[in-house]
N, C-alpha and C positions, 0 to 999 in steps of 0.2 A: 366714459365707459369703454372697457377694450372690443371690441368687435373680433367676431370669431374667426373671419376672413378679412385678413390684412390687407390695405390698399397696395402694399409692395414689399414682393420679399426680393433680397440681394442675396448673392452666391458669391462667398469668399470674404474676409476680412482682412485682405491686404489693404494699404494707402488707397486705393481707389474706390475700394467695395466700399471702407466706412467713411472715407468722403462723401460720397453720394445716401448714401444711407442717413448719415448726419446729417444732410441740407434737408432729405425731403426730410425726417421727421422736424425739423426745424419749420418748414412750409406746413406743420400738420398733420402729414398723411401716418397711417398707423403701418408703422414699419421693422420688419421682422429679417434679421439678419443671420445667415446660415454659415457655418463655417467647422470645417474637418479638422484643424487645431485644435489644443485646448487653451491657447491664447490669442490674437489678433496679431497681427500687421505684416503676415505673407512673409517679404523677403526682409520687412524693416523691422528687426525685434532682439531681442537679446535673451539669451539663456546661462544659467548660472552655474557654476564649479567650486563648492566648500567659500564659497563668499564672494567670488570674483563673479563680476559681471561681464560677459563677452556680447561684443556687439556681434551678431550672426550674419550680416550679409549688407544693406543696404545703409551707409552710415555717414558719408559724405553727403552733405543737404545740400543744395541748393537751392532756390528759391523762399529763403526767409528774410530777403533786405529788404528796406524799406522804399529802394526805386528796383527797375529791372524786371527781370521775369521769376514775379514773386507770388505763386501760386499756392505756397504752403500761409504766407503771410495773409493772404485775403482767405482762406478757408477758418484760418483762427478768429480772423476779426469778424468776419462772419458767422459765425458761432460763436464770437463774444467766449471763446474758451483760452484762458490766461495760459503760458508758456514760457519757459524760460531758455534759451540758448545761447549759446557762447560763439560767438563770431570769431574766425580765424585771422588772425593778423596778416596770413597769405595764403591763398588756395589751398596751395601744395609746391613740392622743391620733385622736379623730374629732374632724375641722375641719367642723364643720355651719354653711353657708352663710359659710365663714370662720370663725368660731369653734372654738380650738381646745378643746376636752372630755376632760381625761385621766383614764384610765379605770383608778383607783385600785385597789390591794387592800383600801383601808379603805372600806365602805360611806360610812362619812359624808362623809371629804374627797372621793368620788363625787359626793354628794348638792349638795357645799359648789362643784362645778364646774359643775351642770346649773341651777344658781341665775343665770347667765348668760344663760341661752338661756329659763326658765321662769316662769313668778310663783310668789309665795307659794303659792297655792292647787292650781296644780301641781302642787308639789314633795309638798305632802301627797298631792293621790292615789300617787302615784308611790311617796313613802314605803307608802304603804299597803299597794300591790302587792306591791312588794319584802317586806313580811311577811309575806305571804300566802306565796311560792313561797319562801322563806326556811325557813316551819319545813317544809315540804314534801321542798324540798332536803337541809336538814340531819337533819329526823325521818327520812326514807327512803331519799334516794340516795343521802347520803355515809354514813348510818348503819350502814346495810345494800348496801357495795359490792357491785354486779351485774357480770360479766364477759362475761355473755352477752345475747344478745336476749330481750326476753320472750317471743318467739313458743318460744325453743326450751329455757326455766326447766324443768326438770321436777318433776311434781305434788309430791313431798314439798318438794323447795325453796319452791316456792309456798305450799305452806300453811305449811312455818313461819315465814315473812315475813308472812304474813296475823294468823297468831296472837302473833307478837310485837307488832306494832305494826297490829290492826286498822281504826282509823280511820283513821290517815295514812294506809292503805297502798289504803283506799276512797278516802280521798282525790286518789291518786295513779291510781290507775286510771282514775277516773273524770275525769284528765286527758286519755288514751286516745283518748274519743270526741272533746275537744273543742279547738278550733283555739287560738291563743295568743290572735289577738283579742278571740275570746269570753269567755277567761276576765280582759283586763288589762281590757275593758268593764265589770266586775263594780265596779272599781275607777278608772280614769281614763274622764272625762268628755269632755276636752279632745283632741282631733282630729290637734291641733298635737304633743301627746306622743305619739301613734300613728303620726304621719310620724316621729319620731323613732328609733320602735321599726321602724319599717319598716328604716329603714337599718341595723340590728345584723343582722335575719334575713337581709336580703337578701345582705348579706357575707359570712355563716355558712353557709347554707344555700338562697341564690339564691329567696328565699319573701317576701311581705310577711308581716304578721302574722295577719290574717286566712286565708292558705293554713298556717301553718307550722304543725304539732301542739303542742299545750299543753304534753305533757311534754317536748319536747325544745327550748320556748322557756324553760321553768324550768331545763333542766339548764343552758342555754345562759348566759342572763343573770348567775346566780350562780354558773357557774363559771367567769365573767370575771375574779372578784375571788377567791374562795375557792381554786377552783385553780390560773390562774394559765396565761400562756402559755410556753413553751422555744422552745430552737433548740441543736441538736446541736454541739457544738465540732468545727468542722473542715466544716462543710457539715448541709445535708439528707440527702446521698447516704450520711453515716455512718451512719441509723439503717435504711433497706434496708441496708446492710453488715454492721451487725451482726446482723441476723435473717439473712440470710444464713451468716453466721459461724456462728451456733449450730446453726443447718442440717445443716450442712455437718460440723459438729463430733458431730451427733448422728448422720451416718453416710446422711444426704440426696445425691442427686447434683441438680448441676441441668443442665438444656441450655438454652443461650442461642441465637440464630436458629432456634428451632421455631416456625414459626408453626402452630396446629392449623388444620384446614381442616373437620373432621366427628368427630360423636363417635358411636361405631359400637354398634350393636346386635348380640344373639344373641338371636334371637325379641324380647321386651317389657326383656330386662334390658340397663343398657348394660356393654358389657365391654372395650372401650378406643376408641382415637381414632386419624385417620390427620391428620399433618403431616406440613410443608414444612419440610427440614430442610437445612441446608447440604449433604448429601449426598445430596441426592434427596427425594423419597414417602416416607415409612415408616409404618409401624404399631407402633402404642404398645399394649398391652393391660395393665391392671391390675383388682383385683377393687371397685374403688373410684374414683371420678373426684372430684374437689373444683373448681368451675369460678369461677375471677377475676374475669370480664369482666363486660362489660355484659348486662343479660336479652333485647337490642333481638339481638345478636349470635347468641346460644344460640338463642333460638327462629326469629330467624330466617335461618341459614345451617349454624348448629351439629349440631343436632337436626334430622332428616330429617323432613316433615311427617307422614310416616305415624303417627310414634311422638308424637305431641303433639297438645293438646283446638284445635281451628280456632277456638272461642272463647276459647281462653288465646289463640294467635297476636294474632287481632284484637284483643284488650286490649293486650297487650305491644305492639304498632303503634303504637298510641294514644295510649301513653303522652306525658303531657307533657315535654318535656328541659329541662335550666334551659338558662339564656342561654348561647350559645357564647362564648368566653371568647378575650382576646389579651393576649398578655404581650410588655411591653419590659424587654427587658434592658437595664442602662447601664450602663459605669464612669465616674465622672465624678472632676474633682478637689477634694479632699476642702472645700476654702475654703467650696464652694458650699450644703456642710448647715449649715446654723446648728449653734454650741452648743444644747444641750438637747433637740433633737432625736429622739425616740423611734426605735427600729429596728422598730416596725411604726405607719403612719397611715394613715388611713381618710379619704378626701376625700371630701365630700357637700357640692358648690357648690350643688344646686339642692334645698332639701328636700321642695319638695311633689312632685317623682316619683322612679321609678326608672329614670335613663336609662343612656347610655355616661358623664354624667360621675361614674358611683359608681367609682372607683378606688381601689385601694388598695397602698399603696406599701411596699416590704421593704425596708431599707436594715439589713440584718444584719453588715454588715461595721464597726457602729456597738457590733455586741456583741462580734464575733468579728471581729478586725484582719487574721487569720492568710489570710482568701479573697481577700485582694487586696493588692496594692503598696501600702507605707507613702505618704501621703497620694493616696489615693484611697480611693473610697468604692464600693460597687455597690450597684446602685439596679432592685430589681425592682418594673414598675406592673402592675396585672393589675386588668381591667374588663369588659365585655360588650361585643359589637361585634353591630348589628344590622343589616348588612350582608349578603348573600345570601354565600357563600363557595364555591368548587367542593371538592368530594373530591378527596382524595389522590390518587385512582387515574386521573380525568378528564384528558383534552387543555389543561385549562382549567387546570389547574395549574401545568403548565409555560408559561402566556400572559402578553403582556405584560398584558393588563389585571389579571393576578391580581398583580405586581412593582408596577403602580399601584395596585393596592388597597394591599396593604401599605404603599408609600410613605406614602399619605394617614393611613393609620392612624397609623402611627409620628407624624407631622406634629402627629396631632391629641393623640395623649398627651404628647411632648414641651412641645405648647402648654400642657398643664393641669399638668403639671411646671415648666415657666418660671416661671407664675402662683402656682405655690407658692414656688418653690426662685428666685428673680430672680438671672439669669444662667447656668442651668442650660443651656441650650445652649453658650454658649461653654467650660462648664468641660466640655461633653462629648468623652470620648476614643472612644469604643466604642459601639454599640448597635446591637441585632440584634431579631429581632420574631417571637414566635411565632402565628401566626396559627391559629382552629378550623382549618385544614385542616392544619396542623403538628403542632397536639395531637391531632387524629384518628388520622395519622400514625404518631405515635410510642406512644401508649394505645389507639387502637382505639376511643376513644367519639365515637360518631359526632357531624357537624357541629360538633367540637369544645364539645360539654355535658362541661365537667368535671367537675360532680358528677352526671352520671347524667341519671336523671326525678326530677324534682321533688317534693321530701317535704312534697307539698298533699295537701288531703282528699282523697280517692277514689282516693289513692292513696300515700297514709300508712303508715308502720311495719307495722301487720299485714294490711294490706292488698298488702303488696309482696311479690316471694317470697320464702319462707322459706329456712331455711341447707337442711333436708330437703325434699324436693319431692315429685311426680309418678314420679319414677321410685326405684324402692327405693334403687341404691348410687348415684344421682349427688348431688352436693353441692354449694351455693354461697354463695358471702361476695362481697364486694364493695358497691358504690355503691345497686346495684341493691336492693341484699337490705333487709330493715326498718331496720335502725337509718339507712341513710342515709347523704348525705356527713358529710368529713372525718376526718382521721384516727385518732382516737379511736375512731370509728363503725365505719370500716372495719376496726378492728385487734378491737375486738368482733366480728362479723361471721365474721371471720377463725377467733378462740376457737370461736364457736357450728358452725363448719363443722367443726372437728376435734373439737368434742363429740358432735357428732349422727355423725359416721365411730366413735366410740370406743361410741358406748352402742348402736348395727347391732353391735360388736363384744364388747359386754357388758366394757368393758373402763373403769378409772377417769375419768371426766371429771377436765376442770379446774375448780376453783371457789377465789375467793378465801378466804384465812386470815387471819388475826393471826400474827405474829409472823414474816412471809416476810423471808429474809437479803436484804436492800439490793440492786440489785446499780445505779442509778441516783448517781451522784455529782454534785450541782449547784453549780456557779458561779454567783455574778453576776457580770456583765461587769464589774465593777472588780476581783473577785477574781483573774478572768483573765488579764487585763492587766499586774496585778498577778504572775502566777505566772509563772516561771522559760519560756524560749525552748519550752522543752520539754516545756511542760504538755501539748499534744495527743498528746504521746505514752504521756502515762498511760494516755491515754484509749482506745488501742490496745493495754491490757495489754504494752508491749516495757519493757522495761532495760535500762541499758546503754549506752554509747556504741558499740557497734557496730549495737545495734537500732535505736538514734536517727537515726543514719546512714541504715541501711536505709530506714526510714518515710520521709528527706528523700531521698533518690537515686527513691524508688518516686513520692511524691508529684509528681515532676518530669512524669510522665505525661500527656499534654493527653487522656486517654479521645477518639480523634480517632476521628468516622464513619469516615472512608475509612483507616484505618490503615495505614500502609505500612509497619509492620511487616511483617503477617500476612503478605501474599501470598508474603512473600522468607523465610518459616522453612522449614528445610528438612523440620522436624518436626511442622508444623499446630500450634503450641503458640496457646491463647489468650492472647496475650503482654498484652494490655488489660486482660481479667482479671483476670491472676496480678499484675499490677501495683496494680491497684484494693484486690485483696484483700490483698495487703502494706498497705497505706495504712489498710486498715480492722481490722487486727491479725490478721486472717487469716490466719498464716500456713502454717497445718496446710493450708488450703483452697487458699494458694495455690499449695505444693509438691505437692499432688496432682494439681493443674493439670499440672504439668513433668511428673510421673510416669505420668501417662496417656497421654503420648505420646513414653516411654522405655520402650516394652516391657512397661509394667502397674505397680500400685503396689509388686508386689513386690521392684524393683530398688532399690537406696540410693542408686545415683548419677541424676542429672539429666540430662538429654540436651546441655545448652549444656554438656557437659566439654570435648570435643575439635571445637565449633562454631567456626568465624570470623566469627561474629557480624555477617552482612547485617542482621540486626533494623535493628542499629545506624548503619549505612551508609546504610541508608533511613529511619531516624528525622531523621538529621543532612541528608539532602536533599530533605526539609518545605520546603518554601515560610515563609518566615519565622524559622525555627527554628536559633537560635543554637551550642546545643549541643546535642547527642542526648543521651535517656535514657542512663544505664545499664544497657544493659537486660543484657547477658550478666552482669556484673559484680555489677549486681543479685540476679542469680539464683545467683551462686556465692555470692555471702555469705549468702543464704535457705537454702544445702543446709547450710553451716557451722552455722548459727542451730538449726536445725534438727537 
């Protein structure tokens, strides 16, 4: 039976919120997840243009090998939720001052491409290095896979990581205090290789190497090659889909347009939150909060000042933000990629700084064919813009000088695209621009800092907040919390939040094993290509030609802002939704969607039985829009499937 007061509600549905969200309802706990979108996964998702799928922000994975620092691999196998991704045959190819650099899984053909750009003498510090965080890497971090933050290891874990492997493990500590700088100085001499290395953190983690922490420049560097980067078959938005899925399968609800406005107190304890909900105000109470977002947010709008230290405020203030970040989207035609071509490259025209021209470019549709029309290509650039930019919410948003800003910007990434790609303007069909004040918009981090405050000294891993805080039941994961950006980070982060909720409950944590059943299945892009029309639907657990059907009638979906479904159902169904979540093999999630607004789940039939289907009459009178979804027809063959 659902209980009316949730044991824990989560704030945000980025990788971290539904991380944590998925494990406790997995443990049990009856678990309610809030989120201001009307789809899931914060910065990792993707939105649609007349059929093209554009990844939107976070799309370079890491952590899904099978050794290494593989934190997205144990959250699947752990929820026993199937996945399918495509392994890159090599990181990514950095063009350093033109020179291209590809950035091998083998150390040495590495070594055998930085002989380019370095001398003799070089190359041996360098080698040096790499031994150094090598047996580091391999004696500790992949030896001894961690799932959580160190700030929140508990004492017996810790000590028997100390007594198994005591020296490395001082020596890994004593990473902790010290910046990546300090410790590659130990080893390279040469100034010229430290602008080098500047440009890998700065991409990573928005840091030179002298701000970036030691131990997260070693996890970094060597799990370029050892672990290895992916990209989800069928989009980014599939891997929020499927943590949603198991969500959802474990008995999770979520609400999509909540935005939270305050998170409420009784006396010193907090005991739930009041949002802005498509239906008004409301008030949310549960015995536990877990919070997603930014720490700039929480402490200041979140948390009422009475209840929080005036010198945590002024530090949180203070905090430094990485650069605010703009992304173009492109579709262009395919002539214009070279053969050979990598689907992830790092542009550094200028090496001795770090300006707007570090871009880095996604051309994922070079692994996975399936996000965009047979010869074309989609082409994500994403770089820092130092430009002053208005908020969301300002007069200044809707002005023309903010439509010339944009303008110029697009102008000026397309120029550093041309210079790459010669001819890339004329082959362009498409392109759209997200600007800091869009990704503000849409994630809530302000001045559009996509990764947060900056994981530099004094304000480093355990210096950030922790997943347990200040206040007994409230909890947090995200960008903000120690480990940091990117999704690996985030998706730890995420564990550590529903450990510290599970042991306040004296109840099992999670922590990694030997011998956890698979639940990750990897492609290489030739294998893909190779595999039958209908490999993406494995990858959605359907069979069958009428599930294959379904998934392709559902995938027709443009996920459209202004949906013009919605307004015209006669039943309030999230028709966007239930279609997403078809796509993402959801289907149990998506029929519960129909049933929540047929009178309760306890009915068997769907409310579209004896519907005449306006959904659909308004999908087909879209501006552009050729044929309408199926969307009633959809939904019948989901109650049959079902």
């Amino acid at each position: 039976m659902k209980k009316d007061r949730p044991d824990v509600i989560v704030i945000g549905a980025g990788l971290s919120g539904l991380t944590a969200a998925a494990l406790l309802a997995k443990r049990g706990l009856s678990v309610q997840l809030l989120e201001q979108h009307y789809q899931p996964g914060g910065s990792c998702g993707a939105f649609r243009r007349d059929g093209v799928t554009f990844d939107q922000g976070t799309a370079m994975l890491f952590g899904f090998g099978s050794k290494g620092f593989n934190a997205h691999r144990f959250v699947m196998n752990e929820l026993e939720e199937p996945i399918e991704i495509i392994r890159h045959d090599m990181l990514y190819c950095l063009k350093y001052d033109g020179i291209p650099i590809h950035f091998h899984a083998d150390l040495k053909a590495f070594f055998k491409e930085l002989e380019q750009i370095f001398t003799e003498g070089e190359i041996r510090q360098i080698k040096a290095f790499y031994r150094y965080i090598g047996r580091i890497y391999h004696g500790v971090i992949a030896a001894n896979p961690i799932c959580v933050a160190p700030s929140e290891i508990d004492r017996k874990t810790g000590l028997k990581m100390v007594l198994r492997h005591p020296v490395k493990q001082l020596r890994a500590l004593n990473l902790l205090q010290k910046t990546a700088g300090e410790i590659m100085r130990r080893f390279i001499r040469s100034e010229h290789v430290i602008q080098f290395f500047n440009k890998l953190t700065s991409t990573y983690c928005y840091t030179l190497v002298d701000e970036t922490p030691a131990i997260l420049a070693v996890t970094m560097f060597m799990d370029n090659h050892f672990g290895g980067s992916y990209y989800p078959v069928g989009s980014s938005q599939q891997l929020p889909g499927k943590l949603e899925r198991a969500f959802e399968r474990y008995g999770g609800s979520v609400h999509y347009g909540h935005t939270v406005k305050q998170i409420l107190f009784d006396e010193d304890k907090v005991c739930g939150l009041l949002a802005d909900t498509p239906d008004g105000e409301k008030k949310f109470e549960a015995d536990a909060i877990v919070y997603g977002g930014t720490v700039w947010e929480l402490y200041g709008s979140l948390i009422p000042p009475e209840y929080s230290d005036p010198q945590i405020r002024s530090w949180v203030k203070g905090l430094v933000p990485t650069y605010p970040s703009v992304v173009l989207h492109c579709l262009v035609d395919a002539h214009v990629i070279p053969g050979g071509t990598l689907p992830i490259m790092m542009l550094a025209d200028n090496p001795e700084a770090i300006d707007e021209k570090e871009i880095t470019v996604y051309i994922f549709s070079l692994a996975d064919p399936s996000v965009c029309p047979a010869g074309t290509h989609t082409v994500m650039a994403i770089g820092p813009s130092l430009r002053t930019w208005p908020s969301p919410k300002s007069k200044a948003y809707q002005s023309a000088d903010y439509e010339t800003a944009k303008t110029e910007e697009t102008e000026r990434l397309l120029a550093t695209l041309e210079k790459h790609f010669p001819g890339f303007r004329k082959a362009l069909r498409y392109s759209t621009l997200a600007t800091p004040a869009t990704i503000e918009r849409y994630t809530r981090k302000p001045g559009g800092a996509v990764a947060g405050p900056k994981q530099m000294k004094g304000q480093d891993l355990l210096n950030r907040p922790h997943a347990s805080g200040p206040w007994e039941n409230l909890f947090m994961c995200g960008e903000s919390t120690v480990m940091g950006t990117g999704s690996p980070a985030v998706t730890i982060s995420g564990i550590s939040a529903a450990n510290m909720v599970l042991r306040r409950l004296k109840m099992k944590e999670f922590a990694w094993s030997r011998g956890m059943k698979d639940a990750v299945k990897e492609y290489s892009a030739a294998e893909l290509q190779k595999a039958e029309q209908g490999a993406c639907i494995q990858v959605n657990a359907l069979s069958g030609k009428e599930a294959v059907r379904l998934h392709d009638a559902a995938a027709n979906c443009q996920w459209c802002e202004d949906a013009p479904c919605l307004p015209v159902c006669p039943y309030r169904i999230d028709i966007r939704g239930a279609l997403r979540r078809i796509e993402t093999g959801n289907l149990r999630g998506a029929h519960r969607v129909l049933l929540e607004h047929g009178g309760g789940p306890d009915l068997l039939s769907i409310p579209c039985v004896d519907c005449k289907a306006p959904c659909m009459k308004a999908c087909a009178g879209k501006s552009g829009r050729a044929e309408p979804v199926e969307i009633r027809n959809v939904f019948m063959d989901l109650q049959k499937t079902i």
